[in-house]
C-alpha positions as CSV (number, residue, x, y, z in Angstrom):
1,X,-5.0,39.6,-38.0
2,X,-6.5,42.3,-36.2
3,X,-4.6,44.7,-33.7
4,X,-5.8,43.6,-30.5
5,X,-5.0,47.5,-29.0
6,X,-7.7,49.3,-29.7
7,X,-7.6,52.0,-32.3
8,X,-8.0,55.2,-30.6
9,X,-9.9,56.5,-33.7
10,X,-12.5,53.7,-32.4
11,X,-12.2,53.5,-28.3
12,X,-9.5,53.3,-25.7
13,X,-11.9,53.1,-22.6
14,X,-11.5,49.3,-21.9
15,X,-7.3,50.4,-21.3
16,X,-8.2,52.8,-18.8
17,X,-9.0,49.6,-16.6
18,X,-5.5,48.4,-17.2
19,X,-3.7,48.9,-13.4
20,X,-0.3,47.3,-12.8
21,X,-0.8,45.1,-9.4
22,X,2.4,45.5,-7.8
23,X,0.7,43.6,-4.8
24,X,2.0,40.9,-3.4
25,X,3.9,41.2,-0.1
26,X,5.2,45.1,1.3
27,X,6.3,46.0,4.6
28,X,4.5,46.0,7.6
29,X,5.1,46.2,11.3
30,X,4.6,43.4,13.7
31,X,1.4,43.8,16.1
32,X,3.7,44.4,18.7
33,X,5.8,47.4,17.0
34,X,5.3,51.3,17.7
35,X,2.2,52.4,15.5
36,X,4.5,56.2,15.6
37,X,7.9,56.1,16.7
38,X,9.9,55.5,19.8
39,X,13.2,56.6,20.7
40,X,15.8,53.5,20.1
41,X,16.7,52.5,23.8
42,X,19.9,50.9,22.3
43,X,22.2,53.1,21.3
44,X,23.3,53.6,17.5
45,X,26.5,54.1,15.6
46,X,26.6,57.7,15.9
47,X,29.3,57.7,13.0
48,X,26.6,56.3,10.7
49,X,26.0,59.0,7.9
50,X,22.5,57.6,7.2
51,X,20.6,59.2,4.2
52,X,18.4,62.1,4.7
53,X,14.6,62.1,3.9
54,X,11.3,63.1,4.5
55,X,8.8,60.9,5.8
56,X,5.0,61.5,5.2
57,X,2.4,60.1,7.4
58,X,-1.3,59.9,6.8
59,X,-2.1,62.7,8.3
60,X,0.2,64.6,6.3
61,X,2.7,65.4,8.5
62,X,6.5,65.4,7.4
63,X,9.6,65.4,9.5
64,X,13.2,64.9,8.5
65,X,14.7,62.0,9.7
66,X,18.4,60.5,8.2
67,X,17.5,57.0,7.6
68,X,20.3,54.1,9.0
69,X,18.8,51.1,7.8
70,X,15.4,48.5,8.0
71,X,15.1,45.7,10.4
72,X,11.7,43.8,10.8
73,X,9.4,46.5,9.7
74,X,11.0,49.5,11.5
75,X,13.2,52.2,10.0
76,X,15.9,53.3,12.0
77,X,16.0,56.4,11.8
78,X,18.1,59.8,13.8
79,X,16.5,63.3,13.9
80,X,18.2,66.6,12.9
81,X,19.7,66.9,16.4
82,X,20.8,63.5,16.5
83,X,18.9,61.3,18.3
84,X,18.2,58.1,17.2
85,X,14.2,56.6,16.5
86,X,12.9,54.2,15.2
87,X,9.7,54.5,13.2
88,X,7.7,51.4,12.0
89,X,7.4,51.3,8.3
90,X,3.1,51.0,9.0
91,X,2.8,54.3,9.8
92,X,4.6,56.1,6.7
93,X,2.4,56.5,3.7
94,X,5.6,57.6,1.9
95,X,9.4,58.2,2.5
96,X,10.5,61.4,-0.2
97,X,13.3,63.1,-0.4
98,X,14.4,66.9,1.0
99,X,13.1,70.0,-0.9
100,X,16.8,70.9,-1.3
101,X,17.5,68.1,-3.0
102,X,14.9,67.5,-5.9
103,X,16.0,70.8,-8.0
104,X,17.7,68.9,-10.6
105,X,17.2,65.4,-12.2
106,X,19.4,63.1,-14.1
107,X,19.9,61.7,-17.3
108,X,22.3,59.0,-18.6
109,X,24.4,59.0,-21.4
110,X,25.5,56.5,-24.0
111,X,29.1,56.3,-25.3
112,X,28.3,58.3,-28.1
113,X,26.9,61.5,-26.1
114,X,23.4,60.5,-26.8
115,X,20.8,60.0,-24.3
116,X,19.4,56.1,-24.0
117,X,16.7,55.3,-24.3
118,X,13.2,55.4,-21.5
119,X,9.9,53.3,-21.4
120,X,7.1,55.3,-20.1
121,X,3.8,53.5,-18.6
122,X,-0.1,54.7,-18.1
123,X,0.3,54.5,-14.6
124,X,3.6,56.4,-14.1
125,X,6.2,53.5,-14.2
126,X,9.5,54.4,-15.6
127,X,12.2,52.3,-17.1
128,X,15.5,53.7,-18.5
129,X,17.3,51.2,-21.1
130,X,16.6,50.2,-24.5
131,X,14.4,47.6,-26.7
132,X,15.6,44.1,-26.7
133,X,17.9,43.3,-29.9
134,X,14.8,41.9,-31.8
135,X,12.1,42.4,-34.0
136,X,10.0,42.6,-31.5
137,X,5.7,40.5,-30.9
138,X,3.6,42.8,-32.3
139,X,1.2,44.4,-29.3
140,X,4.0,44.3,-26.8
141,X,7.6,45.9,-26.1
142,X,10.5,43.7,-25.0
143,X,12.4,46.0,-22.8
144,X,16.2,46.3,-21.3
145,X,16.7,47.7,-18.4
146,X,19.8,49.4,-18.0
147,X,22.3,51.0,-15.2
148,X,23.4,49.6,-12.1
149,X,19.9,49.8,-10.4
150,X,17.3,47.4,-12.2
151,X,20.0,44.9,-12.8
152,X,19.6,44.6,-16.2
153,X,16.0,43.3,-16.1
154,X,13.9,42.5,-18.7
155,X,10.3,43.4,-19.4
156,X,8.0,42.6,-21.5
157,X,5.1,45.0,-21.1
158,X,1.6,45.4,-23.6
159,X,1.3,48.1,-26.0
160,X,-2.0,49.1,-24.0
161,X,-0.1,49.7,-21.1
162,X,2.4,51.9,-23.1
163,X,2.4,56.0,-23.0
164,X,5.1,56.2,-24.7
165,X,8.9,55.1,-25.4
166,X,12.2,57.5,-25.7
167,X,14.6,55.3,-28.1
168,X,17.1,58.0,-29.3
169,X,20.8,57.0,-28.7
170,X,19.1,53.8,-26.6
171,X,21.0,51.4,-28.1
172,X,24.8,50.8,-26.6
173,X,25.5,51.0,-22.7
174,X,25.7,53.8,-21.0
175,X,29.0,55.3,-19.8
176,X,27.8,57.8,-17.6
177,X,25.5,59.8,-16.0
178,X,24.4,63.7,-15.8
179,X,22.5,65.9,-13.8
180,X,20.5,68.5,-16.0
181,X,17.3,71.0,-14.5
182,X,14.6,69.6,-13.7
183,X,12.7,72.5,-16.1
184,X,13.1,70.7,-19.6
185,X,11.0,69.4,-22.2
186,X,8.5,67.2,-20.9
187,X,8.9,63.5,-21.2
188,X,5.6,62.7,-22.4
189,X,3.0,65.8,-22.7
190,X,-0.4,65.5,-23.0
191,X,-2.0,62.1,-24.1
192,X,-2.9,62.7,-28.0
193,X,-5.5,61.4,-29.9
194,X,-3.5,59.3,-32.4
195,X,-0.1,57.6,-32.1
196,X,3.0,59.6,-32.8
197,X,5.8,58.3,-34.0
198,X,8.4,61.4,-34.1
199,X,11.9,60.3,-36.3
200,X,15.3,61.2,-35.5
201,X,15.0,64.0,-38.1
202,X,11.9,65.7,-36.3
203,X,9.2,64.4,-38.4
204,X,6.1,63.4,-37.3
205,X,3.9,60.1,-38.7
206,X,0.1,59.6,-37.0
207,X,-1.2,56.9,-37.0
208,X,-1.9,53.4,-34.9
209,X,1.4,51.7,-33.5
210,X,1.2,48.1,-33.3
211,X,4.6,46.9,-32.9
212,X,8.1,49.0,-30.9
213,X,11.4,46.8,-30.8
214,X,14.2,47.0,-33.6
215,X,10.9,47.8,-35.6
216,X,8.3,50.5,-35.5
217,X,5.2,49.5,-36.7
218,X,2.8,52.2,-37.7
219,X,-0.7,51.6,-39.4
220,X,-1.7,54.6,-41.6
221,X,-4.9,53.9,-43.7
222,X,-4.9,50.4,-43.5
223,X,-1.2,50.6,-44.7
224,X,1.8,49.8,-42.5
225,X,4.5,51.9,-42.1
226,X,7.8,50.2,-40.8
227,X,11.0,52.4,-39.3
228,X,13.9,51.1,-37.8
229,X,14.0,52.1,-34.3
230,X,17.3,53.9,-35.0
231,X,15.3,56.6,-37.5
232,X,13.0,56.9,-34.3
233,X,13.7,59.5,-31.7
234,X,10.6,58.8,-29.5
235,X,6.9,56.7,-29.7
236,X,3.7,58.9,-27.9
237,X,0.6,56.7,-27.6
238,X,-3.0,57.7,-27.0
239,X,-3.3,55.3,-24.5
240,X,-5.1,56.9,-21.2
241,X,-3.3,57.2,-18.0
242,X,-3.9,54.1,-15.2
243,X,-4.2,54.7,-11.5
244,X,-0.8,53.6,-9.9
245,X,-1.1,51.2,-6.8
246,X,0.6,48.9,-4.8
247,X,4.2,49.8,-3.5
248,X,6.7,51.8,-5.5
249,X,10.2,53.1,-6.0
250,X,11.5,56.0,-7.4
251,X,15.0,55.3,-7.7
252,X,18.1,58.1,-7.7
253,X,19.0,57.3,-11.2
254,X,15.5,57.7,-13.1
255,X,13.9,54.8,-12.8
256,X,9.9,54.6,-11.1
257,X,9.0,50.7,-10.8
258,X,6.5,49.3,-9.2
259,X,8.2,46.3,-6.4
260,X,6.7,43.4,-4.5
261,X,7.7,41.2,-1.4
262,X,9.6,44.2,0.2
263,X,11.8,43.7,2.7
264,X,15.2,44.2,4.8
265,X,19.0,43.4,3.8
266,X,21.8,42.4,6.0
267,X,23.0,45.9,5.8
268,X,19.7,47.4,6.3
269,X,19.0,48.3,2.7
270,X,16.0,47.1,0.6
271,X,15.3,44.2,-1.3
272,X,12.1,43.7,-3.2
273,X,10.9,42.1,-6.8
274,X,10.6,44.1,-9.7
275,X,7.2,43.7,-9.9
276,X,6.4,43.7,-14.3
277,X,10.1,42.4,-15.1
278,X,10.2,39.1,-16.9
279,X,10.5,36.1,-14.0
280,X,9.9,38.6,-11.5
281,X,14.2,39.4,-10.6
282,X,14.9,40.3,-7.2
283,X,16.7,44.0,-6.7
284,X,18.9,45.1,-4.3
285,X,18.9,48.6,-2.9
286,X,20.9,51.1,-0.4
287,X,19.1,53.9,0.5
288,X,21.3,56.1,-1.2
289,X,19.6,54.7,-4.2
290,X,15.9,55.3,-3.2
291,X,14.8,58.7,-3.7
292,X,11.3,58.1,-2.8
293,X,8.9,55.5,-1.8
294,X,5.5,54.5,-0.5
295,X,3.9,51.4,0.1
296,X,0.9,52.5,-1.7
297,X,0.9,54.7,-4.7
298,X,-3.2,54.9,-5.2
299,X,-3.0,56.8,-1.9
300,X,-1.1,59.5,-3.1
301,X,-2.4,62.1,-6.2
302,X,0.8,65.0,-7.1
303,X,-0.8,68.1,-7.7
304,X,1.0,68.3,-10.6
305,X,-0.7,65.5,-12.2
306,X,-4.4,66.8,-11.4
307,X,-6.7,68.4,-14.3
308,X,-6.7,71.7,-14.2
309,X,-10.1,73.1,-14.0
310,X,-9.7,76.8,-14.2
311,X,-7.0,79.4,-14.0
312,X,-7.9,83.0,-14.2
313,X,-5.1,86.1,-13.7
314,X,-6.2,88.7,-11.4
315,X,-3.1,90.7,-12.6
316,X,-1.2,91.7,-16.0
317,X,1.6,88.8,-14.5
318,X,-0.2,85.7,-17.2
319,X,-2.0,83.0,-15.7
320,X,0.4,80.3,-17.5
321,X,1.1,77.8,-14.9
322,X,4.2,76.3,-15.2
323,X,4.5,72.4,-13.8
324,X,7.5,70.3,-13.7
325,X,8.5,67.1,-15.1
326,X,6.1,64.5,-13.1
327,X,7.7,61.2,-14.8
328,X,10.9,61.2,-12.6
329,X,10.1,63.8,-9.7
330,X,9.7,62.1,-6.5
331,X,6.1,60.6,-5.8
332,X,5.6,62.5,-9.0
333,X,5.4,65.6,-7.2
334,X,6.7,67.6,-9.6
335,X,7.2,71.5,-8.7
336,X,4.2,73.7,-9.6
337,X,4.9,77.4,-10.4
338,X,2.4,80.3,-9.9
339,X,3.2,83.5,-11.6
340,X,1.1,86.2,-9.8
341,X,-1.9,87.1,-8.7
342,X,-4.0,84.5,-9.8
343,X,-6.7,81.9,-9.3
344,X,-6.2,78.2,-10.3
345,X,-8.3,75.1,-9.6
346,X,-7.4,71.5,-9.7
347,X,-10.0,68.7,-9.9
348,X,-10.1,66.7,-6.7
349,X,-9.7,62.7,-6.9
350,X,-12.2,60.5,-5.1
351,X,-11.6,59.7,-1.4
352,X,-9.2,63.1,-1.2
353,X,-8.6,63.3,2.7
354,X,-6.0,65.9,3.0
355,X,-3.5,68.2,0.9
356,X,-0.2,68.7,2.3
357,X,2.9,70.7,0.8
358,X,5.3,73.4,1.3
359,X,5.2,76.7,-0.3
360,X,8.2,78.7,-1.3
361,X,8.8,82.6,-2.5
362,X,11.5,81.7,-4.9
363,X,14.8,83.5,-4.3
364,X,14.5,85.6,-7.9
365,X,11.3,86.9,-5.8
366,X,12.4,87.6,-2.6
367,X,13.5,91.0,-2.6
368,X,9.9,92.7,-4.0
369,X,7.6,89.4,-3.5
370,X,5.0,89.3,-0.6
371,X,2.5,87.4,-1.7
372,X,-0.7,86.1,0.1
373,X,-1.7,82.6,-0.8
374,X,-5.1,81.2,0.0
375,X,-6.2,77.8,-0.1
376,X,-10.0,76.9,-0.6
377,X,-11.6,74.0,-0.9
378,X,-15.2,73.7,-3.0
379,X,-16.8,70.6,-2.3
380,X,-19.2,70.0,-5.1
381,X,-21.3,72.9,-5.9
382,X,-21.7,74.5,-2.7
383,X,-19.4,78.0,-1.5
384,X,-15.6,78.0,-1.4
385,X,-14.2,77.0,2.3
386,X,-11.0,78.6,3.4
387,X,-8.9,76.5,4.4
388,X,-5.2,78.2,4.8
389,X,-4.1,81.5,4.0
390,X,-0.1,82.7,4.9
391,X,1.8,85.6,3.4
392,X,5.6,84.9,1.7
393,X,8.1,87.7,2.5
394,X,12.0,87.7,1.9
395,X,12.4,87.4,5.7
396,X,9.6,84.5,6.1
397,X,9.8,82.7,2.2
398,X,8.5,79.7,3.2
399,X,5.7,78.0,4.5
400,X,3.6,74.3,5.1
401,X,0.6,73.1,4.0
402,X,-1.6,70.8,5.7
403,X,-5.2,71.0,5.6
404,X,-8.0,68.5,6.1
405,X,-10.1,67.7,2.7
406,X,-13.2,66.2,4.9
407,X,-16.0,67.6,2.2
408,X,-14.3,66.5,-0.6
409,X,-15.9,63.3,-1.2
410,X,-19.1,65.4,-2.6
411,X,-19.4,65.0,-6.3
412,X,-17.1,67.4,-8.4
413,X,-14.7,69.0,-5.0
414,X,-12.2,71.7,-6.4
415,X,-9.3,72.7,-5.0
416,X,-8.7,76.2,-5.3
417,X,-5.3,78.3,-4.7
418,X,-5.2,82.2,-4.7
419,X,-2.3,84.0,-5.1
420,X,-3.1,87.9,-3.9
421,X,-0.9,90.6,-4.1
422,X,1.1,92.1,-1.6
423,X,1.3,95.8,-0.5
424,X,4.2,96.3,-3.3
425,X,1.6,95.0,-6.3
426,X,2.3,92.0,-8.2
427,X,6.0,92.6,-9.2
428,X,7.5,89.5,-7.9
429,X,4.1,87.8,-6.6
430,X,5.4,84.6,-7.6
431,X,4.9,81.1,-5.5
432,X,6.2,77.6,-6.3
433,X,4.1,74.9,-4.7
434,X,6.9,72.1,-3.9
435,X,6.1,68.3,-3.4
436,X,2.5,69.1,-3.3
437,X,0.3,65.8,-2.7
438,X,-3.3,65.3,-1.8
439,X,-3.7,62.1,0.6
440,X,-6.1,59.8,-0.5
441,X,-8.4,57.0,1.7
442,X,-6.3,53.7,1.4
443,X,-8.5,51.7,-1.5
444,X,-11.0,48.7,-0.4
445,X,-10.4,45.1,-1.2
């Protein structure tokens, strides 16, 4: 029989069309709920802690708020100074956490010091565990979840749906878990143009995968290949990414899952159904354990996760670009690193209504750096239009972004960032671009 995942040797467009429908039910305020927010006449515990985040609202606006808890489609929320507000959930396109927190990431560990194992989807879903203890249906992966968070749920999830699956040290349960930087080797890398199956001793077989459990199935030639998923590190297919939508999680230990029928706890936390698990479990959050979450994903497009269209150095500083892990970093807004005077380009997605981030001189920079950074937006083929420009000092090493994308619906729009030197020259020009995000039109029915 026939692979029914098409050969990439032959055509891989018909996966492209592949979206995961989280869908069903997320939540909303009633009719009769603030649209913004209102100050909470009712007093609240003033000893509750609460969890600091950032919410982002369509507009692109961010504030810092330390969330309390959920009740009937409002979070209740207090501000830096301490007062408390409540903010219905309608009018957050996403809830992210502080830049101060998102410099490092975590990895867990299995009892033998390895890391476990990580399923990786085409549209950005991200489940830590290991393969289920079987063979395994060829054109599909029977997944574990593992760690306190997804409850141990199961998935079983198509091949075409599959970028790629860590299964190093997967099998056993994890003991613990780490914090490493966030500047490793990326999870996944580019999307090749044949399957790679990379073994535990660093070699590489290309081919066609048609079956990942206790088995690797590799067709070579017309010849299959099979490892034991213990002589396999990690599994890279060439299938194209898939537009994320519908609501979304990004969870404190790793995980990125897409949720349905969202709602409150007793204790203000979140419940919700893991939307591709097996029987569709119910999970059980605090918000200690969200780091990020929107009620939309095909609103939001990471910077990070754009094509670059150009890059040209306008100094001897390199015009490598250096971009973040995007598989685990909040909304997938992975940090993007300039290194001098330079101009790069990022390919606009349809419907792009506005770009908002925050800009930082990093502290390695601040003591020459004074950068000018200018933000332009080319809509189609017609001239550049300036939309921000700010200078980063030591004393002033930060700044926000958020501009309006109104032209870019024309065919083709660019986004264009210029770094210029300062009046010192390059040395120390450099600017990260943190949680950068351009705010898409919500999609029609």
């Amino acid at each position: 029989m026939q692979p029914t995942r098409m050969n990439p040797s032959v055509s891989r467009a018909a996966c492209a069309a592949v979206l995961l429908a989280a869908g069903g039910v997320v939540v909303s305020a009633r009719a009769a709920q603030p649209t913004g927010d209102a100050i909470v006449p009712a007093a609240l515990n003033a000893e509750i802690a609460g969890v600091r985040r950032v919410l982002l609202d369509a507009e692109g606006r961010r504030r810092v708020v330390d969330i309390l808890g959920l009740k009937d489609g409002v979070l209740q929320t207090r501000d830096p100074v301490g007062r408390p507000r409540a903010v219905a959930v309608a009018s957050v396109v996403a809830i992210l956490p502080p830049l101060e927190g998102v410099r490092q990431t975590v990895e867990w560990i299995n009892l033998d010091g390895e890391q476990r194992g990580t399923l990786y989807l085409t549209d950005g879903q991200v489940l830590p565990g290991h393969v289920a203890p079987v063979v395994g249906a060829a054109e599909q992966v029977d997944w574990i979840a593992t760690g306190p968070q997804l409850h141990s749920a199961r998935f079983s999830i198509a091949l075409e749906r599959v970028a790629g699956a860590r299964l190093g040290g997967s099998i056993g349960t994890p003991s613990a878990v780490r914090v490493k930087d966030q500047a490793s080797t990326p999870a996944l890398g580019p999307t090749p143009s044949k399957d790679i199956v990379t073994l535990a001793n660093g070699d590489l077989a290309q081919g066609f995968v048609t079956r990942v459990g206790e088995v690797i199935s590799l067709e070579v030639g017309g010849k299959t290949n099979d490892y034991p998923a213990t002589r396999v590190d990690r599994v890279r297919l060439a299938n194209p990414g898939a537009r994320a939508s519908g609501a979304r999680l990004w969870l404190t230990g790793g995980a990125v899952v897409n949720v349905a029928s969202v709602k409150p706890t007793e204790t203000g936390g979140v419940a919700a159904t893991i939307g591709d698990a097996t029987g569709t479990p119910a999970g059980v959050w605090a918000w200690s354990d969200i780091a990020a979450y929107t009620n939309d994903a095909s609103r939001l497009a990471p910077l990070a996760a754009l094509t670059m269209r150009t890059r040209e150095a306008t100094s001897d500083t390199g015009d490598r670009v250096t971009i973040g892990e995007t598989t685990t970093a909040a909304l997938g807004a992975a940090d993007v690193l300039i290194p001098g005077p330079m101009v790069a380009e990022w390919a606009l997605p349809e419907q792009a209504r506005r770009f908002s981030a925050s800009l930082e001189l990093p502290e390695s920079c601040r003591r020459w750096g004074d950068p000018t950074v200018v933000i332009e937006l080319v809509a189609g083929g017609g001239p550049a239009r300036e939309l921000f420009r700010e200078r980063l000092t030591g004393d002033r090493a930060q700044a926000e972004v958020n501009v309006a994308l109104d032209s870019a619906k024309a065919a083709a729009s660019t986004l264009r960032i210029r770094v210029e030197a300062g009046d010192t020259g390059a040395i120390q020009d450099r600017v990260l671009i943190r949680q950068g995000v351009v705010l898409c039109e919500p999609r029609r029915p």
